[in-house]
C-alpha positions as CSV (number, residue, x, y, z in Angstrom):
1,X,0.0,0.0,0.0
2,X,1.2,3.5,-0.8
3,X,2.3,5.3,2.1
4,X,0.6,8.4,2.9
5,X,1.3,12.1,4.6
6,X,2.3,11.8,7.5
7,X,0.5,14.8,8.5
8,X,-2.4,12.9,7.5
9,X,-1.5,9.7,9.1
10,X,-0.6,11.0,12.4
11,X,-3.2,14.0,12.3
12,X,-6.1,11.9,11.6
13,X,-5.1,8.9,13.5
14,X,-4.9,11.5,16.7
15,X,-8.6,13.2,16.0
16,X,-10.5,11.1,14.5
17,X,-12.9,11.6,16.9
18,X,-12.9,15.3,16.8
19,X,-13.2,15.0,13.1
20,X,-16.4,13.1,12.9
21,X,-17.7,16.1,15.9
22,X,-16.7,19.2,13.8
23,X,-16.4,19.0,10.5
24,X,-19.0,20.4,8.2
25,X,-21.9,18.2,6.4
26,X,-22.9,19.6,2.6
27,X,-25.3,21.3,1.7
28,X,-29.2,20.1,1.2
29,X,-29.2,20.8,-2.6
30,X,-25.9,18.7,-3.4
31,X,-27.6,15.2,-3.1
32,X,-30.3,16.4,-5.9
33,X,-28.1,18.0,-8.0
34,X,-25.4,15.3,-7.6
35,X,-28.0,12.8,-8.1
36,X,-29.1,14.0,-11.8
37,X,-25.9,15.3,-12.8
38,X,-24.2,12.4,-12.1
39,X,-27.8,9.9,-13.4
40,X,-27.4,8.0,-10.2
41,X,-29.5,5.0,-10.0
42,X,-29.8,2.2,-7.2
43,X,-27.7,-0.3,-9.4
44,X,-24.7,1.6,-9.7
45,X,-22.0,1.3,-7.6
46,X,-20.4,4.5,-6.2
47,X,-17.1,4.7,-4.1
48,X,-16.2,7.6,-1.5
49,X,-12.4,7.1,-1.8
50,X,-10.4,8.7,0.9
51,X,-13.7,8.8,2.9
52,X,-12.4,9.3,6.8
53,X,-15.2,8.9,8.9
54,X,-17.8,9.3,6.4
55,X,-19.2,12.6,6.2
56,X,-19.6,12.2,2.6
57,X,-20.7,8.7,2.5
58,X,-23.7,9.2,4.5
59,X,-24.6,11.3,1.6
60,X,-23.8,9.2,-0.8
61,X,-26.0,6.2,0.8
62,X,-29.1,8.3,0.7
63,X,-28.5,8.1,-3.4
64,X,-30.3,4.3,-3.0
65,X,-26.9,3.1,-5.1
66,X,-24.7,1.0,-3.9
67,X,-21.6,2.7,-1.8
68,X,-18.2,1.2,-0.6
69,X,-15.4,3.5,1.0
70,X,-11.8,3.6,1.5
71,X,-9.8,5.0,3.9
72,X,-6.1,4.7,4.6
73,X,-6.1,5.9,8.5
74,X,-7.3,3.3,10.8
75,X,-9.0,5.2,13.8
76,X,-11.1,7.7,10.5
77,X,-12.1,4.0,9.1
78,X,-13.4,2.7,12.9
79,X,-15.7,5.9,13.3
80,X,-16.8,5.3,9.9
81,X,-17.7,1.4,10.3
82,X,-19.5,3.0,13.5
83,X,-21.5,5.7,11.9
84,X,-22.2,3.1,8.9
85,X,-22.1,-0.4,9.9
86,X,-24.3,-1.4,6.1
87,X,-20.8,0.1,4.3
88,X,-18.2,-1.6,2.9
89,X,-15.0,0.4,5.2
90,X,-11.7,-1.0,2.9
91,X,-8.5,-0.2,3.9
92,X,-6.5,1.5,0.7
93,X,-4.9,4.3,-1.0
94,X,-6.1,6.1,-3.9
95,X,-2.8,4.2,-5.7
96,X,-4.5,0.7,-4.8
97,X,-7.9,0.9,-4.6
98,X,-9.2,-2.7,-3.5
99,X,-11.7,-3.2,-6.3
100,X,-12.0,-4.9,-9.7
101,X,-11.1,-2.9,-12.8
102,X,-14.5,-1.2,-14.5
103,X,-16.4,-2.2,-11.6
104,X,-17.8,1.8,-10.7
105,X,-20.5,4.0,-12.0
106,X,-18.9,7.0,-9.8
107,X,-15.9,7.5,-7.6
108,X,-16.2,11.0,-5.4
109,X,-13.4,12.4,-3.4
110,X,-14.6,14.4,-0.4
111,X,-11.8,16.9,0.8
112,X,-9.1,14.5,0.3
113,X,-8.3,14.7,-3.5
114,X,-5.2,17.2,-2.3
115,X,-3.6,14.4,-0.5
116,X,-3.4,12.0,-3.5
117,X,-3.5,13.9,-6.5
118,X,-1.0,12.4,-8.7
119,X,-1.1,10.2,-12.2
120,X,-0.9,7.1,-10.7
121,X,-3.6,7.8,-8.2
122,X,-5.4,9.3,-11.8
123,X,-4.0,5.5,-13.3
124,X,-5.7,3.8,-10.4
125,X,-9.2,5.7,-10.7
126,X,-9.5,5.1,-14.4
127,X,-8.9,1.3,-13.9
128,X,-11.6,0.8,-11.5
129,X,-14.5,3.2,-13.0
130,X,-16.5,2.0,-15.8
131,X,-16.0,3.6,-19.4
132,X,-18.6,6.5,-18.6
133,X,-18.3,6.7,-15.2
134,X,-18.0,10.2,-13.1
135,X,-14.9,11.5,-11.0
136,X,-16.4,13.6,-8.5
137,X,-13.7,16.2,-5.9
138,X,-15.2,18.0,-3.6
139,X,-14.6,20.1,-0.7
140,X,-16.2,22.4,1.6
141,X,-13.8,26.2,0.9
142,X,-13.6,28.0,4.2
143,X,-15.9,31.5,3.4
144,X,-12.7,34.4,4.0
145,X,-14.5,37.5,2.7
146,X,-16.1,37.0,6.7
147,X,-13.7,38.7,9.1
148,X,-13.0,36.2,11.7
149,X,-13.4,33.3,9.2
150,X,-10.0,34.7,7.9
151,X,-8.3,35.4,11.1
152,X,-8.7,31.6,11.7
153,X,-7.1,30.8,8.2
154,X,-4.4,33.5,9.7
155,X,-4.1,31.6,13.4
156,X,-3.3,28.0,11.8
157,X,-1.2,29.0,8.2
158,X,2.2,28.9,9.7
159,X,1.6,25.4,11.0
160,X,0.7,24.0,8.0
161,X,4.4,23.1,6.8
162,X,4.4,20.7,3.8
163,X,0.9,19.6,4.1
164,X,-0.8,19.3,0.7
165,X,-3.7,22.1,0.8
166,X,-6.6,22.6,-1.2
167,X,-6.5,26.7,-1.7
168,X,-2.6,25.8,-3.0
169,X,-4.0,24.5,-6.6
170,X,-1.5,22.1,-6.8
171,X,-3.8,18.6,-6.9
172,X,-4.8,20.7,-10.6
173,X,-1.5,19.7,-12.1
174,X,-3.0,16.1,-12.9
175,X,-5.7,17.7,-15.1
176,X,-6.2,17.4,-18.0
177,X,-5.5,13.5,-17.2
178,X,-5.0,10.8,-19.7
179,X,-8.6,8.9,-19.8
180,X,-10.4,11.4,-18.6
181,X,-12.6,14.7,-20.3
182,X,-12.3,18.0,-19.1
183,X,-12.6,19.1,-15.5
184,X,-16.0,21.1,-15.1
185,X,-16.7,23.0,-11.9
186,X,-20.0,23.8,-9.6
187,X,-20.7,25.6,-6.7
188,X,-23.0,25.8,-3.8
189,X,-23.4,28.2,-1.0
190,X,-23.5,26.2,3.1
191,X,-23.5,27.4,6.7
192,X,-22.3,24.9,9.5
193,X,-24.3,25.9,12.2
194,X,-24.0,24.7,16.1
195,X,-21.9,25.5,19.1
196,X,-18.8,27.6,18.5
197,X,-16.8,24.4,20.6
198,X,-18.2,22.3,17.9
199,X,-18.4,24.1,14.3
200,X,-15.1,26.1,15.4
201,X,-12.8,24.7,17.9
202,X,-13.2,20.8,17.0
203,X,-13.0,21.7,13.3
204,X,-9.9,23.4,13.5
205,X,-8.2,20.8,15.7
206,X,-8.9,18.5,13.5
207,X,-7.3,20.1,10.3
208,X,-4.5,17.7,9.9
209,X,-1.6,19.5,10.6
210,X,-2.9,20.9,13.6
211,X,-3.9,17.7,15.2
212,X,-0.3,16.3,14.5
213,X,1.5,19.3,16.9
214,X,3.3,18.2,19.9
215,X,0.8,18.6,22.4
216,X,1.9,22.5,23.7
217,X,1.8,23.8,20.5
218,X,-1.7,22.5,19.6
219,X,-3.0,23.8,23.2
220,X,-1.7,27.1,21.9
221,X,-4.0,26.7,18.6
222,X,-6.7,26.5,21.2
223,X,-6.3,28.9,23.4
224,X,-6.3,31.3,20.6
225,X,-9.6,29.6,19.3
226,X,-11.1,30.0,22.4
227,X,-10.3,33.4,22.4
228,X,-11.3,34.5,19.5
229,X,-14.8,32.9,20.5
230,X,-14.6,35.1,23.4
231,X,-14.1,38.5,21.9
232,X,-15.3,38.8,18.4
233,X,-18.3,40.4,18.3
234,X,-19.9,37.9,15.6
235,X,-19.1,34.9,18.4
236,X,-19.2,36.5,21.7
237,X,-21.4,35.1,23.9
238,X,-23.3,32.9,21.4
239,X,-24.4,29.3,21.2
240,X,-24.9,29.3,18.4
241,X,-22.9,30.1,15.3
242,X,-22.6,30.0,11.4
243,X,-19.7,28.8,9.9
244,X,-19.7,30.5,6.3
245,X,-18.6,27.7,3.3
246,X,-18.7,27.4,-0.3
247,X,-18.9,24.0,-1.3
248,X,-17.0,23.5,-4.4
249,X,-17.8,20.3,-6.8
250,X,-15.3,19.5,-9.4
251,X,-16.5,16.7,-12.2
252,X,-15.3,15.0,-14.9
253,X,-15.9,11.7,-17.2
254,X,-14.2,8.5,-17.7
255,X,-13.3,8.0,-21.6
């Protein structure tokens, strides 16, 4: 099996917990729209690779197809199997994916394409989709243009070292790929709305390379989390709060 990040292995292996707490679902409208764009039916088979602890999957399996998942980190596949005992939970990379050539109607990537995206991962997902079949990478884009939305992007930049990240662009240099038409792009609008502990503070702890600092230096992260909940006048005192995303769908089809 490919190796894989080691912020990602030691991140996610550390809050997996924390990850299935506070990060963001999608949006209401994405399971209709992917559901036509995509013409997903209940024969098809449909495959949430990279899927930690199944935030996306649970979408998926409202489709009525049939959904597998496979996830590299151990403790992300456990709460998964929890959440979703009726799912397939494989262990795998993106570069061996555990399933027979042609054997997919979609494959969907749910904030993890960054991680993987390479040509042999590209090789790997052509082999197992059908001639046809849909390439789905999605993730939920942190809303900036809101004030303390960007001092939080400001608070955990410099501890992001070499880990692969989505506003970067550089998962883009597989595309065009070989086997595959032309990468089209849709958007949607999506609040995350609970407790600021929840939507903020577990959310942010469990970006990968956060959850993978020695233990002082994440307890730093939080106190200035916690602080920020404290003071800014669009948090203070509230709980409640709505955690401004733009979920961003990228699509394209197997040749």
């Amino acid at each position: 099996m490919t190796s894989i990040h080691h912020a990602a292995a030691e991140g996610f292996s550390k809050q997996a917990e924390a990850y299935a707490r506070g990060r963001p679902e999608y949006p209401a409208a994405l399971l209709p729209w992917l559901t036509e764009a995509f013409g997903i039916e209940p024969a098809h088979q449909l495959l949430d690779l990279g899927a930690g602890t199944g935030k996306f999957t649970r979408l998926l399996a409202q489709t009525g197809a049939r959904v597998s998942a496979v996830e590299p980190v151990e403790a992300m596949r456990a709460q998964l199997t929890q959440a979703l005992p009726d799912v397939a939970a494989l262990p795998g990379t993106a570069e061996s994916i555990p399933l027979p050539d042609a054997s997919l109607d979609v494959v969907v990537c749910a904030q993890a394409f960054h991680w993987f995206s390479t040509l042999a991962a590209m090789r790997e997902i052509h082999r197992v989709l059908k001639p046809g079949g849909k390439l789905a990478l999605v993730w939920n884009v942190r809303d900036e243009s809101v004030d303390w939305v960007a001092e939080i992007t400001r608070l955990i930049t410099p501890y992001e070292g070499d880990a692969p990240r989505f506003y970067k662009g550089e998962w883009r240099r597989v595309f065009p790929a070989p086997g595959f038409g032309p990468l089209r792009e849709h958007r949607l609008p999506y609040l995350h709305s609970g407790p600021p502990e929840r939507v903020i503070l577990d959310r942010i702890l469990s970006v990968s390379f956060i959850a993978a600092l020695p233990a002082d230096e994440q307890m730093h992260v939080r106190d200035a989390l916690l602080k920020l909940i404290a003071t800014h006048p669009a948090l203070a005192g509230r709980s409640e709060v709505h955690f401004p995303y733009s979920t961003v769908i990228y699509h394209c089809v197997r040749e």
